[in-house]
Structure formats: C-alpha cells, structure tokens
C-alpha positions as CSV (number, residue, x, y, z in Angstrom):
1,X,20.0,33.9,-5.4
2,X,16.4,34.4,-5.3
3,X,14.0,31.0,-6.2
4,X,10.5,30.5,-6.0
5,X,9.8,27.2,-7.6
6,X,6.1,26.3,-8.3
7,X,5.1,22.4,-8.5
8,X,1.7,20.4,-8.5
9,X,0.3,21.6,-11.7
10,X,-1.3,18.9,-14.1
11,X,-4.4,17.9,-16.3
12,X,-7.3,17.0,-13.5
13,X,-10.9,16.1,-14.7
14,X,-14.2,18.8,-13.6
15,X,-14.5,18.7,-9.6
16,X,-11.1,17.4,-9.2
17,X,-8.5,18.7,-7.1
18,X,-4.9,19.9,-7.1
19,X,-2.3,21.2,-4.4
20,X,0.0,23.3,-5.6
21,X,3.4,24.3,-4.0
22,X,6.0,26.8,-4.3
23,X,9.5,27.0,-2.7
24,X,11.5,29.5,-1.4
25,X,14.8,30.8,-1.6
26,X,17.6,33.6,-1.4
27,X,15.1,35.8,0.6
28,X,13.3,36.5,4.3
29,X,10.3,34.5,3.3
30,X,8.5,35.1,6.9
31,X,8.5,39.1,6.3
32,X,7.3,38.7,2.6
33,X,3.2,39.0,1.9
34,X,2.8,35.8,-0.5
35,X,0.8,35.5,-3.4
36,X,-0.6,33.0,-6.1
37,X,-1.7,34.7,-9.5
38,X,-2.7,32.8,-12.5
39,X,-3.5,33.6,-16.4
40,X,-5.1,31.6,-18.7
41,X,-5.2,31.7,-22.3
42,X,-6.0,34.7,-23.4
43,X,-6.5,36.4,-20.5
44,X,-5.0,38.8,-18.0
45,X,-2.7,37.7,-15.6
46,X,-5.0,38.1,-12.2
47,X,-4.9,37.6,-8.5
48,X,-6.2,34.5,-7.0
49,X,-5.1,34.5,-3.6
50,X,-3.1,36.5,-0.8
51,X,-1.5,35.2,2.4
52,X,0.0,37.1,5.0
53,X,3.3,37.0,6.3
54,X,2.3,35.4,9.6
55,X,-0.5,33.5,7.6
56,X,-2.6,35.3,10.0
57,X,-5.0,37.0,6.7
58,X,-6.2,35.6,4.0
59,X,-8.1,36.9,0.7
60,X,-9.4,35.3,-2.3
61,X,-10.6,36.1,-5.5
62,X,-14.3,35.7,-6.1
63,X,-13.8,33.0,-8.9
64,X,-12.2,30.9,-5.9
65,X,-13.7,31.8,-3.0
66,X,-14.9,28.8,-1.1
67,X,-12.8,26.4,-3.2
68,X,-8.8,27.3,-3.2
69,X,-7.3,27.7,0.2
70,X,-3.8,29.5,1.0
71,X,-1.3,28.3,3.2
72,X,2.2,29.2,4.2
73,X,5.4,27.6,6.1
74,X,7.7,29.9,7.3
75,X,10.0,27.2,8.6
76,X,10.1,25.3,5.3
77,X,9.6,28.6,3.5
78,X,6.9,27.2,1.4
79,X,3.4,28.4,0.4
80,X,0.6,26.5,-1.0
81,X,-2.4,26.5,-2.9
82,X,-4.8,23.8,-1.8
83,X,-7.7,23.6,-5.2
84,X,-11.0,21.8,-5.1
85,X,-13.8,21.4,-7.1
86,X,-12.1,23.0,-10.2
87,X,-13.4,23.8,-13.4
88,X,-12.8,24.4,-16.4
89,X,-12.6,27.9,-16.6
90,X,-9.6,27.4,-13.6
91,X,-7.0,26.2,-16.3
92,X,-4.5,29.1,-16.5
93,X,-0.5,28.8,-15.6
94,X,-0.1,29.3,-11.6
95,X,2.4,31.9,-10.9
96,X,3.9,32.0,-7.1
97,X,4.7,35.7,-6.0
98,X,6.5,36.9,-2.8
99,X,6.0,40.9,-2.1
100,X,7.4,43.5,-0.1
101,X,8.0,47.0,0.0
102,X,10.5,47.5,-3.2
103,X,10.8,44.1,-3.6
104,X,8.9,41.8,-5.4
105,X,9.7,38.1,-7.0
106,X,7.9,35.7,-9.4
107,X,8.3,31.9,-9.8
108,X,8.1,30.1,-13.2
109,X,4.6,29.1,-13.1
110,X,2.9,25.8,-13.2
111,X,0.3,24.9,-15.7
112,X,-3.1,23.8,-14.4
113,X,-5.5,22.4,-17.3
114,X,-9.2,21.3,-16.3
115,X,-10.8,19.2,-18.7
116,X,-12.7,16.0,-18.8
C-alpha cells in the first residue's frame, strides 16, 4: 500500500521557520522524482519545489527561491522541505508528491499558516 505522510506543518510568526517532512511507503522511493506542492486559500494548487531521485537537482519556484530548501533520504525514504524566513503569503496546505513515468502519488497535506 502506497503512503506518503506529510508532518511539520503549524501556525509560525513572519520570518519564522518550519521543516516539513513526508514519509514513504509501498513504493521504489529512490527511482521516484519528489515533489512538494502547496495551495492556499483560494488559489491554485502550484509547484514549490522539485528534487531528483539521486537528490542530485534541485528547482524551486520563484516565490521560494533562496528561502525553502529540498532534501531527500533514500535510505529512510523521506523527503523534506526545510522553510525560512516565511511569510505571510507562504500559508497554503503542503502537499508531498512522488512521480514517475505512469505513476504518480500524493500525501494528505500539511497546513502551514504564517501569521503574527
């Protein structure tokens, strides 16, 4: 049975930080290209951040560029989101995603909310 299970979401202030985690199951995470989306209200679910399978290359979204930073485990088959300086405008539900050619999976999410 496939599982990715998001954790480390919370209320943080302006500037504050977060590390966010997702956990793999049921599936060859060290061939699958990992992602982190997010959507927040009222908006589009978009693409933050992209690791791949070796951890190797990394690419970011302009909003986060220089702030969020993607990591992966393939012996603990877990991938990370490390988020600083956040704002406001970061509060969304972060979804985990692992991809492959005709595969795809999503976690739960994990809600993120910026405010002061």
């Amino acid at each position: 049975q496939v599982q990715l299970v998001e954790s480390g979401g919370g209320l943080v202030q302006p500037g504050g930080s977060l590390r966010l985690s997702c956990a793999a199951s049921g599936f060859t995470f060290s061939i699958y290209l990992m992602r982190w989306y997010r959507q927040g209200p009222g908006k589009e679910r978009e693409l933050v951040a992209t690791i791949s399978n070796s951890g190797g290359s990394r690419n970011y979204a302009d909003s986060v560029k220089d702030r969020f930073t993607i990591s992966r485990d393939n012996v603990k088959n877990t991938v990370s989101l490390q988020m600083n300086n956040l704002k406001p405008e970061d509060t969304a539900v972060y979804y985990c995603n692992a991809w492959n050619i005709g595969r795809e999976y999503w976690g739960q999410g994990t809600q993120v909310t910026v405010s002061s």
